[in-house]
VOGU-3710 file (C-alpha; in Angstrom, 3 decimals, decimal comma):
1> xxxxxxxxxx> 8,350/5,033/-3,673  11,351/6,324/-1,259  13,305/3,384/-0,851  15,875/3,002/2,405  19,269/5,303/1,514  21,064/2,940/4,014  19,815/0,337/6,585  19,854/2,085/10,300  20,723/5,373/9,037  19,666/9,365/10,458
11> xxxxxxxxxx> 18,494/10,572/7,516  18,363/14,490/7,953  15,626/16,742/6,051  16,188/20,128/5,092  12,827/21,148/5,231  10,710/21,708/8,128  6,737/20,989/8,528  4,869/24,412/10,102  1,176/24,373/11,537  -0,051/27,357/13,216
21> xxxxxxxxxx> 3,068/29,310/12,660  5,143/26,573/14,562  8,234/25,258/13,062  8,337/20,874/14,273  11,057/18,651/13,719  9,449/15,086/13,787  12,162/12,307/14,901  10,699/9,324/13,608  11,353/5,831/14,163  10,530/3,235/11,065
31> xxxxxxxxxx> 10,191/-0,376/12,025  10,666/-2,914/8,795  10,128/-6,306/9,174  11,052/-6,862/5,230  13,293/-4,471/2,738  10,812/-4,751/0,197  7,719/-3,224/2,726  9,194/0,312/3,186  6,600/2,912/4,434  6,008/3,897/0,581
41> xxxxxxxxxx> 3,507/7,217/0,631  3,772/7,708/4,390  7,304/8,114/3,639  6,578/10,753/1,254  4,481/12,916/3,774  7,085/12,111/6,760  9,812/13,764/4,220  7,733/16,206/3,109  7,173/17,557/6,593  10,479/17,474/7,623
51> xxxxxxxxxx> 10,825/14,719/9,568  13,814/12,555/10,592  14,030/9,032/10,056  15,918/6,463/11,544  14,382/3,411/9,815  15,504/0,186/11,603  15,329/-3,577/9,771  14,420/-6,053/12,419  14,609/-9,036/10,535  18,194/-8,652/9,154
61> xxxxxxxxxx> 19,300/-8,422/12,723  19,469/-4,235/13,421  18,928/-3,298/17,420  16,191/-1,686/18,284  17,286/2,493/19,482  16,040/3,571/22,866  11,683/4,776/21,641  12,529/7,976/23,962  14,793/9,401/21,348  12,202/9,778/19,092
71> xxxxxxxxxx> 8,639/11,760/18,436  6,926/9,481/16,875  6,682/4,697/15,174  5,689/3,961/12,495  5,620/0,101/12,025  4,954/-1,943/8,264  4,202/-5,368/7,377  6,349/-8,074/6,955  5,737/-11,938/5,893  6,658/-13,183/9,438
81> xxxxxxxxxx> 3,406/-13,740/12,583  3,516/-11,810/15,753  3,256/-15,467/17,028  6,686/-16,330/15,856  8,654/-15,059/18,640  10,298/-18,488/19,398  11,953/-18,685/15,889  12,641/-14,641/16,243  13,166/-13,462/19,340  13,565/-9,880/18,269
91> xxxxxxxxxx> 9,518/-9,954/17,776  9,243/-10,064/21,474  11,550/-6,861/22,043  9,775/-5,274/19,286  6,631/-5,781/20,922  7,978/-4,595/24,907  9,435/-1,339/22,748  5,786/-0,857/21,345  4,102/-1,160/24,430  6,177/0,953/25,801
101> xxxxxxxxxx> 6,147/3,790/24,134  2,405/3,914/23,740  1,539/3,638/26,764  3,992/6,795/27,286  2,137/8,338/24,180  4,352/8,040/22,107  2,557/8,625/18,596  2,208/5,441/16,482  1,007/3,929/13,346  1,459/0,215/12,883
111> xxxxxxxxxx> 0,231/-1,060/8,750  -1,097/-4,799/8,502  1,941/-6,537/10,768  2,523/-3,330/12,552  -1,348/-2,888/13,239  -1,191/-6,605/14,909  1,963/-5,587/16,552  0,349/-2,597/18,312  -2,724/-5,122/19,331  -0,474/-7,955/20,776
121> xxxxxxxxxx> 1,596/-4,992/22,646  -1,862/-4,193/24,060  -2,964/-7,127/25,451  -5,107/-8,316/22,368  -4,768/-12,084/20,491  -3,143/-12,202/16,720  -4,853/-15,699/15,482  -5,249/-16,860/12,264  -8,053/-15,590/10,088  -10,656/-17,991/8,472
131> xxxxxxxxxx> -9,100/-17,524/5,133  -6,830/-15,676/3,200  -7,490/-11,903/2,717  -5,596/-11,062/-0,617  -6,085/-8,615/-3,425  -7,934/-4,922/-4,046  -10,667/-4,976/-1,944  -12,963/-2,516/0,919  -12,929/-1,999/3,757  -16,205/0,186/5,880
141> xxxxxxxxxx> -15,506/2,987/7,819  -17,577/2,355/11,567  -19,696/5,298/12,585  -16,912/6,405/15,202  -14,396/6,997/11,808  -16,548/9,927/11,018  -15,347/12,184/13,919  -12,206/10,654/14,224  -9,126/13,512/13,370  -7,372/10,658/11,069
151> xxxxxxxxxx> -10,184/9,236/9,313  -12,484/11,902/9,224  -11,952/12,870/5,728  -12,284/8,849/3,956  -14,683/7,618/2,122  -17,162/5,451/4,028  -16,218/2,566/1,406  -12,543/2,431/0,901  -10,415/0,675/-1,326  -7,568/-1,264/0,095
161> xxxxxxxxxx> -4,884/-3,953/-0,775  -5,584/-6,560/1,676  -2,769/-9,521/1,665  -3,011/-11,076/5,099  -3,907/-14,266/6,837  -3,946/-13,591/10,137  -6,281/-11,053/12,400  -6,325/-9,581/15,758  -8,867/-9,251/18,514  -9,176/-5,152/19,547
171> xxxxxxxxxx> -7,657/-4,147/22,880  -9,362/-3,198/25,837  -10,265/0,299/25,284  -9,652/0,451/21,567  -12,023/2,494/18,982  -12,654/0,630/16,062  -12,738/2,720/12,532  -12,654/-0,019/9,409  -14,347/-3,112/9,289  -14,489/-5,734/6,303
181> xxxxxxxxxx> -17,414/-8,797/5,627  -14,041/-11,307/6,312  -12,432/-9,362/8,822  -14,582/-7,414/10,866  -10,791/-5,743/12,671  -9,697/-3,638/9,881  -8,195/-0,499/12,070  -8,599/0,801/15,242  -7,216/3,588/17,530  -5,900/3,358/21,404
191> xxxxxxxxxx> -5,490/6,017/23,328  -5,609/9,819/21,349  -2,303/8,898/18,676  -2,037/5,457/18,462  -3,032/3,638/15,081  -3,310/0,476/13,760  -4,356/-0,220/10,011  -4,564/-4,192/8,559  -4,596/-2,812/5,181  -2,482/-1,099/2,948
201> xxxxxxxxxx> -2,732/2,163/1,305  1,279/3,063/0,751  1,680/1,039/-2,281  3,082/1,704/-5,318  2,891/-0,348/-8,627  7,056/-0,994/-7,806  6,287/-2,444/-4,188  3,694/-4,910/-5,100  6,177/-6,151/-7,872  8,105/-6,907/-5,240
211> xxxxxxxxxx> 5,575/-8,242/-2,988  4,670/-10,581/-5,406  8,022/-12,146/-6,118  8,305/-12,857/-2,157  7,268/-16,711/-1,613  5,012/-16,317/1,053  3,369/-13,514/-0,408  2,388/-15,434/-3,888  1,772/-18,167/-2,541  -0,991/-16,668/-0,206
221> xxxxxxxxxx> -2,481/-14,807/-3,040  -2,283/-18,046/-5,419  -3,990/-19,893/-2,583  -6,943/-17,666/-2,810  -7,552/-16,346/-6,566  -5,582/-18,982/-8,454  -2,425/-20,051/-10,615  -0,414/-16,774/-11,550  -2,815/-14,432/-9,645  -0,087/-12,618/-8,191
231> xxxxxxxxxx> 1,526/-11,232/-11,132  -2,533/-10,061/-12,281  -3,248/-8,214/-9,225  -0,377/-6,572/-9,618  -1,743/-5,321/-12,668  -4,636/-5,182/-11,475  -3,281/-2,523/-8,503  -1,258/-0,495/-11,441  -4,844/0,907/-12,449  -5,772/2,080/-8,842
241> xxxxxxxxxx> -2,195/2,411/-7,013  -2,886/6,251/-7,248  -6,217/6,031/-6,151  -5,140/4,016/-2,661  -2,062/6,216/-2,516  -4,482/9,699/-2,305  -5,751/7,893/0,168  -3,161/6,866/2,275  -1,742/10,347/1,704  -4,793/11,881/3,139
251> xxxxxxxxxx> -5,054/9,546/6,268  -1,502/9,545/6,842  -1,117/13,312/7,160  -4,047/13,512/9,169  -2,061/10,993/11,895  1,229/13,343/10,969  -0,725/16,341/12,021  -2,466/14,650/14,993  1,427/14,120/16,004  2,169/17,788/15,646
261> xxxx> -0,122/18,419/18,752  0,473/15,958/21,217  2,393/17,474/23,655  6,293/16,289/24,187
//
């Protein structure tokens, strides 16, 4: 797990990614909505590429930068609604910067509040689901996943952490690519680079330690399995973290490298 090296901060890279014999540097903008929900493994591939971060934490007050300084958004979860914006009114800038940029295709990738983020940017409802959707579960890859560039290379039955109560309706010209018995919106894509995922595949053994000693978080998952479930699935994830972080590795690079060749 790469945790933040400072709220707000540039953090240069000293290495730089190459495909086809051309050298990229990848400014990348990191929207947290929680300290303990940091990008995890697609951190590891952004760094490992050489790209720039500027990580921003929205919900300890940081302004959002100006989205045509940078290349590419990636957006995480957080314990807070996209419905909230009357109790935070930095949702509702968060969401005009989103919209924004991808509808100037701008490259994104939004994970479980960032995925509803990009759908309430696009027009599309956030409601709450039927029931909690907590703990190590699958999700189906849709017929169009198979010739997408990011999900290509997934298994048709993947293994997620799902800890979410709420869903999203898919925007007007969206592609769907996961579905799940619960919650049939599992990930989608709009437009040629921009990604939304409900579950999570970035997750170390560390994070969900620390997902599971935020309030809201256990008590979601305790609503659902039980008494001190929290603390088990965290166990429970310790025996497959590496297994969901391959994964997440693999999709993730695929949406790095479908960055590399949008044109600026």
């Amino acid at each position: 797990m790469v945790l933040p090296s400072a709220r707000g901060e540039i953090k240069p890279v000293h290495c730089v990614a190459s495909y086809g014999g051309t050298a990229l540097s990848v400014r990348t903008l990191v929207l947290q909505h929680i300290a303990c929900e940091p990008p995890g493994v697609y951190e590891d591939v952004l760094l490992e590429r050489g790209a720039t971060i500027h990580r921003v934490e929205l919900d300890e007050g940081e302004p959002l930068p100006d989205w045509r300084e940078f290349d590419s958004i990636v957006a995480m979860g957080g314990p807070m609604s996209v419905n909230d914006e009357e109790k935070l009114p930095w949702l509702r800038a968060e969401r005009a910067l989103i919209a924004a940029a991808v509808h100037a295709g701008v490259p994104f990738f939004g994970a479980c509040l960032g995925a509803q983020l990009l759908a309430a940017s696009l027009g599309a409802e956030v409601v709450p689901g039927s029931a909690p959707e907590v703990g190590l579960l699958p999700v189906f890859l849709t017929e169009a996943a198979a010739s997408d560039p990011v999900f290509a290379d997934l298994p048709r039955e993947l293994l997620t952490l799902q800890w979410h109560s709420e869903t999203f309706s898919l925007p007007k010209g969206a592609v769907l690519l996961a579905s799940s018995p619960v919650y049939p919106n599992q990930a989608f894509r709009w437009g040629p680079c921009a990604y939304g995922v409900q579950f999570h595949l970035e997750v170390s053994r560390e994070m969900a330690d620390e997902w599971a000693r935020v309030p809201s978080y256990a008590s979601a998952l305790e609503r659902v399995l039980g008494p001190g479930s929290a603390m088990a699935m965290v166990e429970q994830l310790a025996v497959h973290a590496e297994e969901l972080r391959a994964q997440g590795r693999r999709m993730f690079k695929g949406w790095f490298e479908l960055c590399a060749s949008v044109e600026p």
